[in-house]
C-alpha positions, 0 to 999 in steps of 0.5 A: 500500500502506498502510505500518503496523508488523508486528505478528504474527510467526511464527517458524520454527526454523533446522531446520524452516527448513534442512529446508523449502529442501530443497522443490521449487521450480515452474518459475520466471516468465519475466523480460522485463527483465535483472537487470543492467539498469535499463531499462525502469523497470517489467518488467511495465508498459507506460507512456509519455510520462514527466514527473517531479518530486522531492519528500522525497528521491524522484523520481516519474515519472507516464505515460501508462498504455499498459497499459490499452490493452494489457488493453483489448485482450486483450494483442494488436494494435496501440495506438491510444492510444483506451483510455487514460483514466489515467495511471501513477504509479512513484517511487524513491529509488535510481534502480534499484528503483521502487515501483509506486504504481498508476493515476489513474483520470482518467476516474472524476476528470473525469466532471463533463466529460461529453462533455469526457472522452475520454482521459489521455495525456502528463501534466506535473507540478509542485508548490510550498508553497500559502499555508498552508503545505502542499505542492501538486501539479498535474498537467496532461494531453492530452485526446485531441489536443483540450484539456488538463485539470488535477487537484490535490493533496496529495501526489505520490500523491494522492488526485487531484481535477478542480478543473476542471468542465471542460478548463483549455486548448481551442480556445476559449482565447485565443490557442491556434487555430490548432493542430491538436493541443491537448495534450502540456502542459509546465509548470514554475514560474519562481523567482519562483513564477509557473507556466507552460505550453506544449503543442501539435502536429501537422502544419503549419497552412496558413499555416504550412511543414515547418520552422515548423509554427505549433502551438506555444503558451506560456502564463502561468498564474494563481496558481491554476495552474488557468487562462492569466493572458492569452493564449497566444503562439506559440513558434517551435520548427523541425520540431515536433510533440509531447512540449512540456516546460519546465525552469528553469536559471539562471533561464532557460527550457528548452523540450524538444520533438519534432521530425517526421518531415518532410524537412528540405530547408529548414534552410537558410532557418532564420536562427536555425540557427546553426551547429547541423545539421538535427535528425533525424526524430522527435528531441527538441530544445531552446530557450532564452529569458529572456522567454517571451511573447516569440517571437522571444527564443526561441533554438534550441539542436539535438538532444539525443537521436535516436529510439529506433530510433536505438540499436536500441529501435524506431521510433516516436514520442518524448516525455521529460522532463528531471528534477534529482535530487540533483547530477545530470540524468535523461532519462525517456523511452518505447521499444519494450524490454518488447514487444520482449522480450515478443514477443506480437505486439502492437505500439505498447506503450511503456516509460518508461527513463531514462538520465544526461543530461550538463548544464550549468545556468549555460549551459542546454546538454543534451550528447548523451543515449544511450539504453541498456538498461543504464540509470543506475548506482543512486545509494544502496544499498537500506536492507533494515531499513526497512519496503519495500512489494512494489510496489517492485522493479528487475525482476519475473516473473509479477507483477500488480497489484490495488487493493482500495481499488474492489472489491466482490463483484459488480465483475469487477476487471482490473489497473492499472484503479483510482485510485493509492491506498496500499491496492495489493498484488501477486498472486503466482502459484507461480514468480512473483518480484520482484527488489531491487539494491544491497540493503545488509546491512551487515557484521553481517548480517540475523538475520530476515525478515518477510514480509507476505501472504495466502493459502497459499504458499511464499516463498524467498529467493535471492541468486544468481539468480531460478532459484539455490538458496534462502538461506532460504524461509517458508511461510504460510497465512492468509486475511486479510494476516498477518506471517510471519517467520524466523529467518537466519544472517547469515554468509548475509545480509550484505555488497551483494546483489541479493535475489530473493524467489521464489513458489515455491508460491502459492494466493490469494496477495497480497504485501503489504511485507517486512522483515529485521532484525538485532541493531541494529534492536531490533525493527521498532516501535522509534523512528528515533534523534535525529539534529541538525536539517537544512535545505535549500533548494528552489526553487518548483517543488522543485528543490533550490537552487544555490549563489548563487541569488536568487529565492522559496526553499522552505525545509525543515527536518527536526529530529532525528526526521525530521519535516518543516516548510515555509516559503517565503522570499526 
């Protein structure tokens, strides 16, 4: 969605407001999340294979985009991932409501590949402060199960480029056969600015054994992060079979997989097993090391989270991705919640969740994660005076999404079909709604609300439940993305809530942004007030900076306005 300030307002009167909430509501849409739940991340998209990075105070999570296999096939049967030819992209600032910033279109990016292209699954993600300055991110994806591609750019959200006319990783790269699976990348930056890659996977090579599968590779990247800087070494991770990611702490590599499903009847012989158990079936473990070309430096560390069949989410396969934001650890990863809940039949449909993981960075040790459906605890409050687009939300019912950034009058457009793009709205249907937590109204209260859309339509908002009484309701009609806006009595709207925002009529309408107001905002144009320079200090692949670091720093400053400048130091 593109953020702009409103600028046209209609005003209803508080009576022709009072009689409009006496109006008949329409069988309210079904809600296949709980309200009181943080998991899955989205109630209307399936998604899988999380990665994640933290940029200016959000964490962005991209997957890979199940749902198109899921329209692909008519909402029914099973997933057989052939579809998937991009990738989701969700960010947040709370840990609670997430903005939906709509699909890569990987296919559309890599037509230059040719026959290359065949499909975008499990990304990995990163960025760090190019030579002039500026931000640059890189998002490294399967092809299939054959090789890896790159795309580049500016911003977390885009646009995307293939600075690649090809793969970046095939079985032609150095070092890499044999390996029976060339995907699942994992990448991260050291604290010296130097990228690096691992990926791989698949069933034991014939030299190979259950317990040393040999399909694991890690490489250097070139300053460019578009190529391997020499050849790829094997990592001797036990049981492997997917999911590679990478992590820095205290210097050091963390390297998370996924294990098989084989038996394990030959732990024993593993001399590096230490005092650890064997790893159940499709778990996710770790290892640590100092030196990473170096296979034997390697040392593995044991299980941190079981298969989500484990806590009841279905058996299937297991990806995550380990992410810092603020002072604590997050565990993205995908189950079966959404299609269990939906119940359509089809089946293999995963969901990115996120749960607290308990760790210590000086020792590199991942405590025991327990998947929920409750989730994380909300880290900050939902600021309802600012400018909040449509897309975000913590739980939703009815809801579709298009981007009319692709569409012309002869395209017959489906849903999370285009490129992530900042022209996104949702299309509401009558009784369909979105929900916001921790939505903070503060002591005075909000005095009016703002809603922009399109189309003709009855909007009421709900404080209880999606289904309770409305608080207050604006009507509108217009055929082109106008701002509608009512007055409130604050003694209604104030103090820590959960709001609903329910479609109580819709015709032809698109929901674009939303926005209360109260006496202290002085209007929704006005400046953000000066405040005193801060700032703070990131290592280059934007972890924010422990205490006592050394190391190629970013440093941030943002004055008094809220701008931001960059520069990289030591």
């Amino acid at each position: 969605m593109l953020l702009k300030p409103f600028s046209k307002h209609i005003t209803l009167s508080a009576a022709v407001m009072a009689a409009a909430l006496n109006a008949t509501a329409q069988t309210v849409a079904t809600s296949y999340k709980d309200a009181n739940n943080g998991n899955p991340i989205s109630a209307s998209v399936f998604c899988a294979d999380p990665t994640a990075l933290e940029y200016d105070g959000r964490v962005y999570v991209y997957g890979s985009n199940d749902h198109q296999q899921f329209i692909k096939n008519g909402k029914k049967g099973n997933n057989d991932y052939g579809a998937i030819k991009s990738l989701v992209v969700f960010s947040t600032d709370d840990m609670a409501n997430w903005t939906f910033h709509g699909t890569i279109d990987v296919a559309k990016l890599c037509s230059s590949w040719g026959w290359r292209f065949a499909a975008s699954w499990a990304p990995s993600v990163t960025w760090r402060m190019g030579a002039n300055g500026l931000p640059e991110f890189f998002l490294y994806f399967a092809n299939s199960g054959g090789s890896i591609g790159v795309l580049k750019a500016s911003s977390p959200t885009g646009p995307w480029k293939s600075p690649l006319s090809k793969p970046m990783i095939d079985g032609d790269t150095p070092g890499v056969k044999p390996c029976n699976w060339i995907f699942d990348p994992g990448v991260v930056i050291d604290d010296e600015g130097t990228g690096w890659i691992a990926f791989g996977g698949g069933d034991p090579q014939p030299t190979g054994s259950k317990l040393m599968p040999g399909n694991s590779r890690i490489a250097r990247l070139k300053s460019s992060m578009t190529g391997l800087d020499g050849k790829a070494v094997n990592l001797p991770a036990p049981y492997l079979f997917e999911a590679s990611e990478l992590n820095m702490m205290n210097g050091r590599f963390v390297y998370t997989y996924n294990t098989s499903w084989s038996d394990r009847n030959d732990w024993s012989s593993y001399a590096k097993r230490g005092s650890q158990p064997s790893p159940s079936t499709c778990s996710m473990c770790y290892m640590v090391t100092d030196t990473p070309l170096d296979p034997d430096s390697w040392e593995y560390r044991g299980e941190y989270v079981a298969n989500p069949g484990s806590f009841g989410f279905g058996w299937g396969n297991n990806h995550t991705h380990l992410q810092k934001f603020g002072t604590g650890y997050y565990l993205f990863y995908h189950c079966s919640m959404l299609e269990q809940a939906m119940n359509t039949g089809a089946s293999g449909f995963r969901s990115i969740c996120v749960n607290k993981a308990t760790v210590n960075e000086t020792q590199q040790k991942i405590g025991k994660v327990t998947m929920s459906k409750t989730g994380v605890t909300p880290t900050q409050n939902l600021d309802p005076y600012r400018l909040q687009q449509a897309e975000t939300m913590a739980t939703a019912g009815g809801v579709s999404y298009e981007d009319f950034s692709n569409i012309t009058k002869a395209t017959s457009v489906s849903t999370l079909g285009n490129d992530a793009s900042q022209n996104m709205q949702v299309r509401m249907k009558a009784g369909a709604w979105t929900m916001l937590r921790k939505v903070d109204f503060g002591k005075t209260g909000a005095t009016a609300f703002t809603v922009r859309a399109k189309g003709s339509g009855a909007l009421e908002i709900r404080l209880a439940s999606r289904t309770a009484k409305a608080s207050a309701r604006v009507e509108f009609s217009s055929t082109g993305f106008e701002d509608h806006t009512i007055e409130l009595d604050p003694a209604v709207f104030n103090g820590l809530r959960s709001v609903y925002l329910v479609f109580t009529e819709a015709t032809n309408v698109y929901f674009d942004a939303w926005q209360f107001s109260n006496a202290e905002t002085k209007g929704i144009n006005s400046l953000p007030a000066m405040g005193s320079a801060r700032t703070r200090l990131f290592r280059m692949d934007g972890r924010p900076a422990e205490a006592g670091a050394h190391g190629l720093f970013i440093e941030q400053t943002t004055d008094g306005q809220g701008t931001r400048s960059r520069k990289v130091i030591r």
